[in-house]
Structure formats: structure tokens, C-alpha cells
C-alpha positions in Angstrom: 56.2 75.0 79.7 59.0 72.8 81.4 59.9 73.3 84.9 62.6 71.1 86.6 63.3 71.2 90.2 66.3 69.7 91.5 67.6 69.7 95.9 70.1 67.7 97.3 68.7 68.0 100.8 66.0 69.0 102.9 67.9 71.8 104.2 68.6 73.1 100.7 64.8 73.1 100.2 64.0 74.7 103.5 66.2 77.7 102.8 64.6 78.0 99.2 67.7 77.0 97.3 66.7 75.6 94.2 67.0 76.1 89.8 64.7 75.9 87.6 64.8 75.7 83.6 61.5 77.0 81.8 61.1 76.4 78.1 57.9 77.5 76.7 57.2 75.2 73.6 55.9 76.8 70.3 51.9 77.0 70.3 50.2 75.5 67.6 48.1 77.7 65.3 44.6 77.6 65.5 42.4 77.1 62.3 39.2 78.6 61.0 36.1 76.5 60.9 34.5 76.3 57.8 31.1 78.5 57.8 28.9 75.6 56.2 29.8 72.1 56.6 29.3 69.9 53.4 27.6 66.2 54.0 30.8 64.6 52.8 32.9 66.9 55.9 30.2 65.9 58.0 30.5 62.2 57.3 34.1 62.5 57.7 33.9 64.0 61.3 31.5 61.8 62.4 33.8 58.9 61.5 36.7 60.5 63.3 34.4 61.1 66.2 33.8 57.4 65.9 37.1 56.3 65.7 38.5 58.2 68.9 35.8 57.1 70.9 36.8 53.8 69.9 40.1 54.7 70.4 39.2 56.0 73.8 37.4 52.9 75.2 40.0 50.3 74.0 42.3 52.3 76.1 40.2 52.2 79.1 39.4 48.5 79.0 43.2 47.7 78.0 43.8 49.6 81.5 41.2 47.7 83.4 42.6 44.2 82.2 45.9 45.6 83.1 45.3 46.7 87.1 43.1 43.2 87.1 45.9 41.4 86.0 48.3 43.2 88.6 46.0 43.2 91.6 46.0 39.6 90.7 49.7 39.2 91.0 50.0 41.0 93.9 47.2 38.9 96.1 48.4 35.6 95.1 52.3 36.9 96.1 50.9 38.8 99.3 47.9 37.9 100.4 44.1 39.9 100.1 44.3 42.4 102.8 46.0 45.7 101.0 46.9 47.0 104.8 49.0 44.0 105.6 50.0 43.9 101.5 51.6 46.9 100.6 52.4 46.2 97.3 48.4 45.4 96.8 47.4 48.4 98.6 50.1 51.1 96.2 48.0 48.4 93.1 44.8 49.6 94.7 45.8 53.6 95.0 47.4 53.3 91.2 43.7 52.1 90.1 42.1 54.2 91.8 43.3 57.0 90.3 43.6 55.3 86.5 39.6 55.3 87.4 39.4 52.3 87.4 35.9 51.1 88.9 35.7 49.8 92.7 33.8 46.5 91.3 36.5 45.8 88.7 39.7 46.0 91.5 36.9 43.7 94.1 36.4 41.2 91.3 39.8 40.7 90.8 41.0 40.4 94.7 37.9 37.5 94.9 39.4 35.9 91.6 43.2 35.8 92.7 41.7 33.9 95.6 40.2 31.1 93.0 42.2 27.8 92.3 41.9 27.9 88.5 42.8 31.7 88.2 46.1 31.9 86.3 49.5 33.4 87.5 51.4 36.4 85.7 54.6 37.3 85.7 56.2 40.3 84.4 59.0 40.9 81.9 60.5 43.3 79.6 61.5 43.1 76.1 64.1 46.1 74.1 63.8 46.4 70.2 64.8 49.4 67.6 63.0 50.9 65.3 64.1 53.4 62.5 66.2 57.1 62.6 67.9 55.5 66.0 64.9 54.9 68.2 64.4 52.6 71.0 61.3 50.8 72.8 61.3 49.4 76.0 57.8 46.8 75.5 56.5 46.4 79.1 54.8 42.8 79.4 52.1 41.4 82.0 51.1 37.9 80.7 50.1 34.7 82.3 51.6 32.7 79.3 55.4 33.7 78.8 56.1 31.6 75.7 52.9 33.5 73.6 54.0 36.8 75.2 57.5 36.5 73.8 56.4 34.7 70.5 53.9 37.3 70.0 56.6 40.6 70.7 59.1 39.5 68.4 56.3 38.5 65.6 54.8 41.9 66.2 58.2 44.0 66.2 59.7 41.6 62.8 57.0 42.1 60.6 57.0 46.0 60.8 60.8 45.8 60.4 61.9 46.4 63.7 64.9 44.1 65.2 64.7 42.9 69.1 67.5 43.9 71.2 69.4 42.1 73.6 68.9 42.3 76.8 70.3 45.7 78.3 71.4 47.3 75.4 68.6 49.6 75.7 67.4 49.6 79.0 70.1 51.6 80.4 69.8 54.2 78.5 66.2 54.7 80.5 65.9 56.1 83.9 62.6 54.6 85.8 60.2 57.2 87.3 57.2 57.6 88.9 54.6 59.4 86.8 51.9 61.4 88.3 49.5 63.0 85.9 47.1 65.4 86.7 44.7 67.5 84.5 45.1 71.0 85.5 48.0 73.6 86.2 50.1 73.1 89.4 51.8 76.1 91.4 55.3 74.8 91.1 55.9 76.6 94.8 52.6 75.0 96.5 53.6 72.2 95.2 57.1 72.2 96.4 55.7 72.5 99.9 53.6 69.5 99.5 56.5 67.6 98.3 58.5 68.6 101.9 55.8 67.9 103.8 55.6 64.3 102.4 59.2 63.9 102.5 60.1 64.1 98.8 62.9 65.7 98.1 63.3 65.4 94.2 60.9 66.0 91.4 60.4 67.5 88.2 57.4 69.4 86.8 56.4 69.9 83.5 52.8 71.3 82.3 51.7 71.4 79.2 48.8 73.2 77.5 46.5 70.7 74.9 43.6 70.9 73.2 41.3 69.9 76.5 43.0 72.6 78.8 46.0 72.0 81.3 48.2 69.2 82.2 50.4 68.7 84.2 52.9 65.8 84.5 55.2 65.2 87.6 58.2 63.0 87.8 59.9 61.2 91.2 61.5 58.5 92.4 59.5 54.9 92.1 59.2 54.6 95.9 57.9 58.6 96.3 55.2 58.2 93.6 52.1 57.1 96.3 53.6 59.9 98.4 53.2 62.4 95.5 49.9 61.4 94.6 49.2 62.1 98.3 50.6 65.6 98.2 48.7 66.6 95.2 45.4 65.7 96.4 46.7 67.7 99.6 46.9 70.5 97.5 43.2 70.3 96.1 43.5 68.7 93.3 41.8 65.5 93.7 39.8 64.5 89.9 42.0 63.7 87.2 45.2 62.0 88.7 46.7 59.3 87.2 49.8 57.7 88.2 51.8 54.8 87.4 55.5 53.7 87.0 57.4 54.6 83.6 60.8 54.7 81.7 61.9 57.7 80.8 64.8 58.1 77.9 68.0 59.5 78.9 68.5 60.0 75.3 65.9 61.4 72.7 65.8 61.2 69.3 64.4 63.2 66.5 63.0 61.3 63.1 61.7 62.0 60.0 58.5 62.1 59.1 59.1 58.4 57.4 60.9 57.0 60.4 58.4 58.4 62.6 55.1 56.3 61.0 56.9 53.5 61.0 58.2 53.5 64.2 54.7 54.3 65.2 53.3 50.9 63.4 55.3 49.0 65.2 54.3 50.6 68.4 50.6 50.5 67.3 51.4 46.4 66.8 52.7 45.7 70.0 49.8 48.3 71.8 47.2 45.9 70.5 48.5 42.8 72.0 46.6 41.7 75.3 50.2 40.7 77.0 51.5 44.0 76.3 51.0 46.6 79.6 53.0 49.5 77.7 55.8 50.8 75.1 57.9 53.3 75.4 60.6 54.9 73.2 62.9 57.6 72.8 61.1 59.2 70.0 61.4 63.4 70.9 59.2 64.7 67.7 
């Protein structure tokens, strides 16, 4: 289910004025287990098992180095005291709710003190893929020359081309993603967002295999205050939130043009520099 909320004002939300567009996507059929489970089946889903939970915990350390690497940034630019740095104390909030662990986010204020500790930079990098789709390849790196030499090697040799610079990017809108894992009351959650002074937002909850989710897009600068409203509302486990780009302009691809798009994607995922990709990919 996709539910958009739009207001102009304050006023227009005080009086109730507001549309909405629902579209309930198609559910996906569910499959009989087999009975008896052969040793060969078993094998098999024992190795998926294995491979997700690999899957799984690459992510999570890829997203630890990430907010280390950030927190990083944002010391050495603004000092270590997240009250008088703002942009440190957002980093801090954004972790928090990624999960990552208290120890990880200390470890990394104490290193961005240390002389030897590297400086990063960020930068982002615009390529195509196949059947018209875009990436926009998010970079955190403390070594811009690798970073870029890596990108392009990464995007080339799965037959992608690099774009210049702005040719893609405006075709993305940048949002503020919170994520939360369970179903929000659009109309609860409409009075949070007035009593925390958001004004603009759109809602859209989906229903997967590990039960609700629901995802919620602002402005950049409203995101902290969103976060804040949803755990107003109750919902305090499972929120995650961090900054995106969001295509103005998605494309369908075939099957084909879908798994190779998705190897180049996969490429640039592994590399250490790279904090995300995103694309315009709809199917």
C-alpha cells in the first residue's frame, strides 16, 4: 500500500485538507512446502541460510565502517561535543538508529581526535546501465584517486558507462528516509508530523516476508525531526534513517537488463569507498 500526503501549509493541515493516493500492490503467492525434505533440498537450504547470513553481516559491518567513517568527518570539521556539533550530533542519532553499537560511534569520536587518523571526503559519481537505468554511486573515502579509479573500473568491466557530471543527478530528488518495521496510522502520524513542525511527507508501507514496513519520506533538514515524531508515536525498535536519492523517473527492464544492471550494482556495493547506489530501476 502507497500513501502520499501532500499540504502547503500548516493551516491546510490544521483544517484536515489533504489527498491521498493508495495503490495496493499485487500479493505474491504463497507456496506449499514440500512434506519430506530430501538431503540434497536440505543441503541446498542450509547453504542459502548461509549465504544470507553472510549477506546479512557484510551489510551490518559495511554500515558500521560507514557511520565510523562519517562521525570521523564530522569531529575533525566540528569538533567532539555533538551538543555544540550539530552535524555530529544528527551522525550520532542516524547511528543510533542504523543500530549501530554505542562502542563503535565512541571509538570513532576518540580516533577523529588522533594525529595519524585519515581525512574523508565525500563525492558522488553518475553512470548508466542497460534498458535506460541510472545510478547515482554515493562515495565516502579517505583516498579520492582509488575511490574514483576503483568506480569507473567497477562500472566498465560490467559494461556500464560513467556519466558526466549532472546528467543524472537531476533527475533525483534528495530525501530523508525514515524506516521503520511495523505499520504506521497515516492520521497519528500526521499529528506527529505537526507537532514537530513538518509539514510535507509521504508514506508508503509495504507488507514483506518478515511482517510490516513502513517507509517515510521528508525533506533532508525534517528527517531528525521525523525520527523524533515516530518514536513519539510509540514506535521506538526498528528505525532506521538516513539521507537518499529518490528517482524522479523510473524505469522498467527486462529480465536481462535487470541482472546486469544488478552486477554492476553488486560490483560497486562491494567496494569499501562506496557508502551506497541507487538507481531508477522500478521492477
Amino acid at each position: 500500500m502507497k500513501i502520499t500526503f501532500a499540504a502547503t501549509s500548516l493551516a491546510l493541515l490544521a483544517s484536515s485538507v489533504s489527498s491521498f493516493t493508495i495503490t495496493t500492490p499485487p500479493t505474491s503467492s504463497s507456496r506449499t512446502s514440500p512434506s519430506r525434505l530430501s538431503p540434497l533440498f536440505m543441503g541446498r537450504a542450509s547453504a542459502v541460510r548461509a549465504a544470507t547470513k553472510s549477506k546479512t553481516d557484510a551489510k551490518k559491518a559495511k554500515v558500521n565502517a560507514l557511520y565510523g567513517k562519517r562521525i570521523i568527518m564530522a569531529v575533525k570539521q566540528g569538533g567532539p561535543d555533538p551538543d555544540a556539533n550539530r552535524a555530529l550530533g544528527e551522525l550520532i542519532k542516524a547511528a543510533k538508529s542504523n543500530n549501530v553499537p554505542v562502542d563503535n560511534i565512541t571509538r570513532a569520536i576518540k580516533r577523529a581526535s588522533e594525529s595519524n587518523t585519515a581525512n574523508f571526503s565525500e563525492s558522488t559519481f553518475e553512470a548508466y546501465g542497460f534498458g535506460g537505468a541510472s545510478m547515482v554511486i554515493n562515495v565516502l573515502t579517505d583516498n579520492d584517486n582509488r575511490a574514483n579509479a576503483d568506480v569507473r573500473a567497477a562500472v566498465g568491466k560490467n559494461n556500464g558507462k560513467m556519466a558526466e557530471q549532472g546528467s543524472v543527478l537531476f533527475m533525483y530528488d534528495r530525501k530523508g528516509q525514515v524506516e521503520v518495521t511495523a505499520a504506521v496510522d497515516e492520521e497519528e502520524l500526521l499529528e506527529a508530523a505537526i507537532d514537530n513542525d513538518i509539514d510535507d511527507f509521504e508514506l508508503i508501507e509495504e507488507e514483506g516476508e518478515e511482517g510490516a514496513m513502513s517507509t517515510i519520506l521528508v525533506d533532508p533538514k525534517d528527517a531528525g525531526s521525523m525520527v523524533e515524531a515516530v518514536k513519539g508515536m510509540g514506535l521506538t525498535k526498528g528505525i532506521k534513517m538516513e539521507l537518499v536519492y529518490i528517482t524522479k523517473a523510473p524505469v522498467e527492464v527486462s529480465d536481462e537488463e535487470f541482472e546486469n544492471n544488478m552486477k554492476i550494482i553488486d560490483a560497486l556495493e562491494e567496494l569499501d569507498d562506496v557508502d551506497s547506489v541507487e538507481h531508477n530501476i522500478s521492477n
